[in-house]
N, C-alpha and C positions, 0 to 999 in steps of 0.2 A: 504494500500500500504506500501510493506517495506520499513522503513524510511534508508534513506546513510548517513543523516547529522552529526551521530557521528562520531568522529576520527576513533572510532575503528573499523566500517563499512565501512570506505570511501576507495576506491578504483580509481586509475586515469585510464581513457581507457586503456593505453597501457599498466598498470600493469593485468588488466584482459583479455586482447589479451595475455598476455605473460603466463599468468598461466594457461587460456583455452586449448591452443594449449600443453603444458607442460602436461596436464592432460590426453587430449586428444592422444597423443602420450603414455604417461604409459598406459591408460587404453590399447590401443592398441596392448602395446610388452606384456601386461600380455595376453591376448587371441592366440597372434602369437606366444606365450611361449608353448602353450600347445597342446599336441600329439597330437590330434585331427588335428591340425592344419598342420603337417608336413607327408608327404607321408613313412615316414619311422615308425610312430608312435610313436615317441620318441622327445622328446622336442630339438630346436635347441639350446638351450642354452638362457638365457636372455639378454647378450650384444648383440647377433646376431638377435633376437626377437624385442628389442631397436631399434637397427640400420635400422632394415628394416619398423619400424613401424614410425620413425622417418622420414624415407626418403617417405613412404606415407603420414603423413601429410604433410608434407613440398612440396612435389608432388615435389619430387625429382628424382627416379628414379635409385640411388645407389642399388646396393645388395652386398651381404655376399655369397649366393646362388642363384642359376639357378631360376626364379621368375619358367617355369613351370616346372622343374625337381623334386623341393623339396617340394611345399607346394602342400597341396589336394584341393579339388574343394572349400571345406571349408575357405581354408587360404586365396584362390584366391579373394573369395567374402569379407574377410575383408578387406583385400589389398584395394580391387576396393571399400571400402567403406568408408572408411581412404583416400583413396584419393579425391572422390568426397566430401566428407565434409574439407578435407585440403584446395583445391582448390577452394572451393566457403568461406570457414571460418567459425569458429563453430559458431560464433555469427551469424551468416546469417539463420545455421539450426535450431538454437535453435526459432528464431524470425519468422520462418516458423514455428513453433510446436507451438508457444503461439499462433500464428493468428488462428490456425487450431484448438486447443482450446478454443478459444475466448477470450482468455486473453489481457489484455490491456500491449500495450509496453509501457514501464518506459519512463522518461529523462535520466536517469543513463544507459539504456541499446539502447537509440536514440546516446547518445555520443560515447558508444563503437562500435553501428555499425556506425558510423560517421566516427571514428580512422581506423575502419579496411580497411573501402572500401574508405579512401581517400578523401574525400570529405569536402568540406570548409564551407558547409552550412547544419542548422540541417533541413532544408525545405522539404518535401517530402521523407523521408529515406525509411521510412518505403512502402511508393510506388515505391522506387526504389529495396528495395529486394526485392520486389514479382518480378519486371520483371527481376533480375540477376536471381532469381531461371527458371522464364520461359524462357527465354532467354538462360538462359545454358543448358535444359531439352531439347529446342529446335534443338538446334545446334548440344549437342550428339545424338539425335537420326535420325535427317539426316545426319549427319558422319556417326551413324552404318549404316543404309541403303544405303549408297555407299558402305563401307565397306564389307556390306554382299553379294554386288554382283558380290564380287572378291572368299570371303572367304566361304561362303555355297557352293561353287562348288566344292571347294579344303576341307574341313572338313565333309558336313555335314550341315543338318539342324541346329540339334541340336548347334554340337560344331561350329558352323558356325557362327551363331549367335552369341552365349555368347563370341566368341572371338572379333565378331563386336564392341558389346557394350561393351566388355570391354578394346578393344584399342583406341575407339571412347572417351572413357570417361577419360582414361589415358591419350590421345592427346590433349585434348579440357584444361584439367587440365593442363597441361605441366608437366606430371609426369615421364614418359617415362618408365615404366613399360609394361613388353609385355610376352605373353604368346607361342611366336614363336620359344623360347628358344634362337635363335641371332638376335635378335630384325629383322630389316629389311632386313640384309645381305642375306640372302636365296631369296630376290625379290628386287633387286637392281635393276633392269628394268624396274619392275611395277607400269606404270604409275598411274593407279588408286591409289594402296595403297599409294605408297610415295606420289603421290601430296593431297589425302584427310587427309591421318593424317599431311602434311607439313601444308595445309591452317587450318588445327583446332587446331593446335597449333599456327598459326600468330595470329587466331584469338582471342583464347585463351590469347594470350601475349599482345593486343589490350588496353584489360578494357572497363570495363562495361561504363565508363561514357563514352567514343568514340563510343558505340554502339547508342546509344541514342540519343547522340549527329549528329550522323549522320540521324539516324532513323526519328527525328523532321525537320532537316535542307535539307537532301538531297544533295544540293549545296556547295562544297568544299569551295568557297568564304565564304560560311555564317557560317562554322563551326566557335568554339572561339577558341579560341588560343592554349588550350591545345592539342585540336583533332589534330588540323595542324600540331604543331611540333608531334606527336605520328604519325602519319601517314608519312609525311616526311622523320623520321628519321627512321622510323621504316624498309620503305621501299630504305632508303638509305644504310642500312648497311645491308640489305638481300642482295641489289644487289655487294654490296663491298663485302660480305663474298661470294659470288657464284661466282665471276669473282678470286678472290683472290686464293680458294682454287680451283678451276679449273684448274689455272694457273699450282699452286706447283704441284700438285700430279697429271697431264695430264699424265705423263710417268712412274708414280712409281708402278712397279712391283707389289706390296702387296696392291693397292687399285686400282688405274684407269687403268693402262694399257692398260690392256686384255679385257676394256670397248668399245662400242662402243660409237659414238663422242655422240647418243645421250643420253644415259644412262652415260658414263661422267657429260653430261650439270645436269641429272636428282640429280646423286647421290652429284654434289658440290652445286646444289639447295639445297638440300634435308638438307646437312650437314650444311651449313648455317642458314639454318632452323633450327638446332634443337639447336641452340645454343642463340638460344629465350628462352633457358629456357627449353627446353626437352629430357631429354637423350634415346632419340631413337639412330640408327647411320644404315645406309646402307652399310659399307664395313669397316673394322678391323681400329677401333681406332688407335690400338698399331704398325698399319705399315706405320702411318699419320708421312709425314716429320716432323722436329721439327719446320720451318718456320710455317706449317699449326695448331702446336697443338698451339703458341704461338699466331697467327692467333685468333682461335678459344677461349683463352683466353680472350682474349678483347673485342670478341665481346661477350662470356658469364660474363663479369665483369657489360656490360652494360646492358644487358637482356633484359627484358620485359617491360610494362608500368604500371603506378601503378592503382593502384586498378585492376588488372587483375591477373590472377591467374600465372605469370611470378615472378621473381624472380630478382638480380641484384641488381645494382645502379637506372636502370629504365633509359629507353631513354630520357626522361625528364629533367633528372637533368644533363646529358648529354648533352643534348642541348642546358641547360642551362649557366654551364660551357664553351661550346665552345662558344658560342654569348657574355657572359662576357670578355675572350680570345679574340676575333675576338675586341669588344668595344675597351678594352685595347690598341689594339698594331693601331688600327686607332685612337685611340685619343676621342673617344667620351664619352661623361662624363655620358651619359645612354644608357643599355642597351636595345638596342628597336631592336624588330621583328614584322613586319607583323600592322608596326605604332602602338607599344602597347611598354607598358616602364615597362621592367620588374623588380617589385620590389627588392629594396636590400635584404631583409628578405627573400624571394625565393630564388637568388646568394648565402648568409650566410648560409642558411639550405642545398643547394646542394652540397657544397662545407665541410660542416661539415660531409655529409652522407660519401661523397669519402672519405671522410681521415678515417673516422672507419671502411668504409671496406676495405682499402687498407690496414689500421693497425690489421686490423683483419685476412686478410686472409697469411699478413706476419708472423705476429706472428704463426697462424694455421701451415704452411710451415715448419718454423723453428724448432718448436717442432718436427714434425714429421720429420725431416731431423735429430732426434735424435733417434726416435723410433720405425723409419721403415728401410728398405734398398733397397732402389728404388732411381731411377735418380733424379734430382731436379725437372728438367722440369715436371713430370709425376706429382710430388708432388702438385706442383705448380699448373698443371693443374686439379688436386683431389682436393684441399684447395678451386679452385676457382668454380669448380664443384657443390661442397657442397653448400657454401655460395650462389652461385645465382641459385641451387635448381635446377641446371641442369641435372644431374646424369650421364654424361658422364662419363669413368672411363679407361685409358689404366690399363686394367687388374689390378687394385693397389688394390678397395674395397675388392675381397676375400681373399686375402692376409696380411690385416692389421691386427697388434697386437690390444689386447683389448682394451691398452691405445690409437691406432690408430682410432680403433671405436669409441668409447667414445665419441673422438675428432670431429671425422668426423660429428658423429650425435647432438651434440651441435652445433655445425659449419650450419648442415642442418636447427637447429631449427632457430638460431639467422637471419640467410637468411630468413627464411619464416618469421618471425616476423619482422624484418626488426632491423638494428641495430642502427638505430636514435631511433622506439619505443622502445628499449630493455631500450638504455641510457636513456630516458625522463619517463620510467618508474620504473627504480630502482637510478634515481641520485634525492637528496636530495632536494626539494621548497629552493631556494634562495629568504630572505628577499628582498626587493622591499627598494630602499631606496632614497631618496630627493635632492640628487645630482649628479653630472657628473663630471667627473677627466678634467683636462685639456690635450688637445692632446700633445700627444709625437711623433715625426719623428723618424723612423725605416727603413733604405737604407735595401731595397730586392734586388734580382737578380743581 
């Protein structure tokens, strides 16, 4: 067994998620680089090859180009295969390939799938990816078989299909990549399609440990504390964003108007929906009030839930924050939900993640409010995009300067990797040391 115990071997999880994913993304833009790969037969350039390979692992959903205008049936299936391995995690496929080998999984490689998928205990890991891989296998292929009973009537067997499984697999990943050429706009109506890829992307945004958790318990009572606030809140701000963005643009000329009431209710579902973390979209981003893109900001800041193939802050820490808030201003000296007292160390860590992503995606903003020329808002809403790997875009992604891309797809990768592991895997082991400072008073607010 390869020994880790020297210095110059050793690796911390999050430094090996970070440089998985980084590789996995090169290896990517170099295949997406090449003719073969582009319907023109000509290379699209490598920042553009980057950018798009970038935004599939990250199962993001940004492009540079039309996803089916530009690339051939070729580009299409690395796309779709960059993103099913983005969205379940490369440490996840590679630990399906050693079982399937019969190779024995490490402690070194039980910790990094421990960091990836979230999880606070090394107990069963290795039984828990075999059912994230069946349990995702599962889900995408009764998505495409709903899917295909809208689309082989309108394609084709053939193309009927491979469009099934491959929005099926886009959706369930939270990638929002789509081969319709305006993602859903052309079926703003259709109940089928919008509500099976709406529900496999919530489901998607869920995480595997709430599947399970469910799956064993049944009884909402009995779930543990994490399912409840993910389910909760998860279903609290679907219905906040579908009554919100129903509200604004009920009369706006460029998206609801011309809708009827029940295709309205579908398409501010729908758009609430995708800001779990999926950049599909049912009617023209770019004619969305500014009340709804600012909307749709906050609720793509907080996104998805962790260990799920969602992106964000993660409704968790979310919730967290606000019940620490809510303690606060009642006076209670712990923060308890659901008669459970939520650790300081959880608050500390929630609270640490906000401020790097809020510092991250202002900083992102900023820069690009130097080297693009576009309104703030759009910026704002492209920086936040990126970062919680939703791929939504008012027309900004094919437009951006190189230095633009660059940005945007670092931006994509630091979101998928998450920017607490990015810090805790390139900031520096602090000695440990044998005393404590005496407290100092600090007047806030």
């Amino acid at each position: 067994m390869k020994d880790f115990s020297s210095d110059a071997k050793r690796f911390k999880p999050p430094q090996i998620l970070a440089i998985g994913f980084g590789l996995l993304i090169l290896v990517g833009a170099i295949i997406l680089n090449l003719p073969i790969s582009s319907k023109s037969g000509e290379s699209i350039g490598f920042i553009n090859a980057l950018f798009t390979s970038a935004s599939a692992v990250c199962v993001t959903g940004l492009t540079v180009v039309n996803t089916l205008e530009h690339w051939t049936t070729f580009g299409h299936v690395v796309i779709i295969v960059l993103i099913q391995m983005g969205g379940l995690g490369f440490m996840t496929m590679a630990t399906v390939v050693a079982l399937f080998l019969g190779k024995r999984i490490t402690l070194k490689e039980r910790l990094v799938i421990k960091e990836q998928l979230n999880q606070d205990s090394m107990s069963g890991l290795v039984k828990l990816t075999k059912y994230v891989i069946y349990a995702t296998l599962s889900i995408e292929f009764v998505g495409a078989m709903v899917l295909s009973t809208r689309l082989v009537p309108i394609y084709g067997i053939k193309k009927g299909v491979w469009y099934s499984v491959f929005h099926a697999i886009s959706a369930f990943c939270n990638a929002g990549f789509d081969l319709f050429g305006d993602s859903l706009a052309p079926y703003v109506g259709d109940t089928v399609l919008n509500l099976t890829i709406a529900f496999l992307i919530i489901i998607g945004g869920l995480g595997f440990a709430v599947y399970i958790d469910i799956m064993r318990k049944k009884n909402f009572k009995d779930l543990n504390l994490h399912s409840k606030l993910v389910i909760i809140i998860t279903t609290s701000l679907l219905i906040i964003g579908t009554i919100s963005i129903f509200l604004v643009e009920y009369d706006n000329p460029g998206t609801f108007k011309n809708l009827s009431l029940y295709q309205k209710t579908l398409a501010a579902f729908f758009q609430s929906t995708i800001t779990r973390t999926a950049g599909f979209y049912s009617v023209p981003l770019s004619n969305l009030h500014e009340s709804t893109v600012f909307i749709m900001i906050i609720l793509m800041f907080i996104g998805g839930s962790p260990g799920s193939t969602g992106g964000g802050i993660k409704t968790t820490t979310f919730g967290v924050l606000f019940l620490s808030t809510r303690a606060v201003i009642k006076g209670d000296e712990d923060v308890v939900v659901f008669r459970k007292t939520i650790p300081d160390e959880v608050i500390h860590r929630a609270l640490a993640l906000v401020s790097i992503s809020m510092a991250l995606i202002l900083i992102v903003s900023l820069v690009l409010t130097l080297t693009e020329d576009a309104n703030f808002i759009d910026i704002l809403f492209e920086s936040t995009s990126a970062f919680a790997t939703v791929g939504v875009s008012r027309d900004l992604s094919p437009n951006l300067s190189s230095i633009g891309k660059v940005l945007i797809s670092t931006t994509m990768y630091m979101g998928r990797v998450g920017p607490l592991t990015m810090a805790l895997a390139f900031a520096s082991k602090r000695k440990g040391t044998n005393y404590k400072y005496s407290e100092g008073n600090i007047l806030v607010g």
